[in-house]
PLY file of the C-alpha trace (Angstrom):
ply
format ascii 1.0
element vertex 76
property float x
property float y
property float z
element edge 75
property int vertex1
property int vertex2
end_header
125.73 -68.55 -120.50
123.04 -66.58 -118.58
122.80 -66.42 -114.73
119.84 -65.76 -112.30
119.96 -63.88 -109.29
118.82 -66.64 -107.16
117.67 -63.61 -104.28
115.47 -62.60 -106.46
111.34 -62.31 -105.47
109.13 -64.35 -107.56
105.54 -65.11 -107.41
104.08 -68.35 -107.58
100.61 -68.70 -108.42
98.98 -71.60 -106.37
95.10 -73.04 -106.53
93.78 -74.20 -103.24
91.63 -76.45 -103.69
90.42 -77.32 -100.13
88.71 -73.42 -100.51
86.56 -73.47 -103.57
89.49 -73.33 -105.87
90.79 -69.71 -104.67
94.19 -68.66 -106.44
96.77 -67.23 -103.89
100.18 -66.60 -104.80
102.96 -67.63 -102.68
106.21 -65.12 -102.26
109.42 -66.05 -102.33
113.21 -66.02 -104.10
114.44 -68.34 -107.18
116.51 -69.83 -104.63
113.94 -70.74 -102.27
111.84 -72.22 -105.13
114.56 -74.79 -106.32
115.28 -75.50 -102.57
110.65 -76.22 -102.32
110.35 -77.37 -105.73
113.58 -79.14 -107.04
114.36 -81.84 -104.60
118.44 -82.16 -104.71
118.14 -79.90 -107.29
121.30 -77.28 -106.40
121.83 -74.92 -109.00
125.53 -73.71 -109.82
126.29 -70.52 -107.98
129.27 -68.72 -109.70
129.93 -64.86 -108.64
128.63 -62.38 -111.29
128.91 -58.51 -112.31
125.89 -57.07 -113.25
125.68 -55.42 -116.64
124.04 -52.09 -115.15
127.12 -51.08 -112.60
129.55 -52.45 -115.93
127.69 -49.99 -118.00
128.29 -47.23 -115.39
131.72 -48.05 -115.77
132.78 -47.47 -118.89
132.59 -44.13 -121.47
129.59 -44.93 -123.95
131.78 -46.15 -126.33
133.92 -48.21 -124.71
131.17 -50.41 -123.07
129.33 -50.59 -126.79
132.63 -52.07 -127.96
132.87 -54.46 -124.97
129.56 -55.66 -125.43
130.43 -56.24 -129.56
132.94 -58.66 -128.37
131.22 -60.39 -125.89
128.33 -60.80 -128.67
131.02 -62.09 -130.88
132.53 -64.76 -128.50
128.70 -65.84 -127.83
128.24 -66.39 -131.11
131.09 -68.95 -131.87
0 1
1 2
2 3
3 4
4 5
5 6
6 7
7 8
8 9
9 10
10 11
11 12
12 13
13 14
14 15
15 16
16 17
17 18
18 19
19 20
20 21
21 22
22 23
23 24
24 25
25 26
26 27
27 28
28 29
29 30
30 31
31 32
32 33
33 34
34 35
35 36
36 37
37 38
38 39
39 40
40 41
41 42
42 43
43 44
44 45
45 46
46 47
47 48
48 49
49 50
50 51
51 52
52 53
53 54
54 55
55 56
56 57
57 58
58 59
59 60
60 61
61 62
62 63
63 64
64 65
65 66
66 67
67 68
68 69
69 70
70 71
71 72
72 73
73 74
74 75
């Protein structure tokens, strides 16, 4: 499973036409792009740790044998 932060900034490219063809890009988060782009599209929002503040966590070895695991369990 992989999840996406949906507050994070993206930038979408967009062609205006009505100006000679000019490219401006338009700012905003993942979540605001499924809410613009996706009609009724709502993506499942499930709470997550990220893998930077587990790493912090852990002795070196420790979070290298976590991580092992988890690549294990993927992999079945």
């Amino acid at each position: 499973m992989k999840l996406v932060d949906l507050n994070q900034t993206i930038f979408i490219p967009v062609v205006d036409e009505t100006h000679g063809g000019v490219t401006v890009e338009m700012k905003m988060t993942v979540g605001e792009f499924f809410a613009k782009c996706c009609d009724g599209f709502e993506p499942e929002v499930v709470e997550a740790i990220p893998v930077e503040w587990m790493k912090g966590q852990f002795i070196d070895d420790a979070y290298e044998e976590l991580m092992c695991k988890w690549q294990e369990q993927e992999a079945r």
